[in-house]
C-alpha positions in Angstrom: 28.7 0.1 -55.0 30.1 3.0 -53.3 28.6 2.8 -50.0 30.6 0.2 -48.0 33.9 2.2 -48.6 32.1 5.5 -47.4 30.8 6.5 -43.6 27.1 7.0 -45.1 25.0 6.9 -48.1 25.4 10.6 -48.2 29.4 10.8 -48.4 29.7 7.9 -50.8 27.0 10.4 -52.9 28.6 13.3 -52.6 31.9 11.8 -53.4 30.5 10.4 -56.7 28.9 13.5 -57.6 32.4 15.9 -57.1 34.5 13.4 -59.1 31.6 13.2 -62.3 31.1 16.9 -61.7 34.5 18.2 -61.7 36.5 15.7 -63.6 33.8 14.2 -66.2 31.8 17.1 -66.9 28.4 15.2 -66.0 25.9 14.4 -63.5 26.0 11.2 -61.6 22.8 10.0 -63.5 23.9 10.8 -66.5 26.8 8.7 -66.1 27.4 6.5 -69.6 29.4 3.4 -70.1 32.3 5.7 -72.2 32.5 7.4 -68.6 33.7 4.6 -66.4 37.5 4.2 -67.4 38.0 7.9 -66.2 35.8 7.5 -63.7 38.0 5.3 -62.3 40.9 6.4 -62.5 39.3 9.5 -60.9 38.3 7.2 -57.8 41.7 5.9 -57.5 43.0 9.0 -57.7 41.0 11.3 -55.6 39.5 8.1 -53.4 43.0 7.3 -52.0 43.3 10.7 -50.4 39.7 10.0 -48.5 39.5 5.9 -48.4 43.0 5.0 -47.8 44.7 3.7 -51.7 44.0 -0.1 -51.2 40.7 0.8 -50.6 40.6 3.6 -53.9 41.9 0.3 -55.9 39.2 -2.1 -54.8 36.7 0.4 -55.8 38.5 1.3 -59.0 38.9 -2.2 -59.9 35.1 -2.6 -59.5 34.2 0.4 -61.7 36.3 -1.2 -64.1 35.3 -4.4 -64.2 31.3 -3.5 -65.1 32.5 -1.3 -67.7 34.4 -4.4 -69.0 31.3 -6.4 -68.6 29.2 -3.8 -70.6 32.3 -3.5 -73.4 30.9 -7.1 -74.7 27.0 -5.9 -75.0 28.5 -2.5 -76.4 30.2 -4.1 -79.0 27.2 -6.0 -80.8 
């Protein structure tokens, strides 16, 4: 999902990784549904500076929208 906001593969990675790492205290693949609200609001943050904000939003709104789909089958 990150990827088309990113140069590569490898900088959309690596910018996934810092913002679990340093603000959520986990490893990318470790990454759980309760994550995803910060993690947004990580991306937005820390994504504007790199992506440009409208950009940062896009991708936040994303993020947020799957943890909103996954609220409904974490609920039951």
């Amino acid at each position: 999902m990150c990827i088309p906001y990113f140069q590569s593969q490898v900088q959309a990675e690596l910018f996934l990784a810092r913002q679990c790492q340093f603000h959520l205290n986990c490893e990318p693949k470790d990454l759980a549904p309760n994550h995803l609200w910060n993690l947004a609001n990580w991306v937005m943050t820390s994504g504007a500076l790199l992506i440009g904000k409208a950009k940062a939003e896009e991708l936040s709104d994303k993020i947020r929208d799957i943890r909103k789909q996954m609220g409904a089958h974490l609920s039951v």
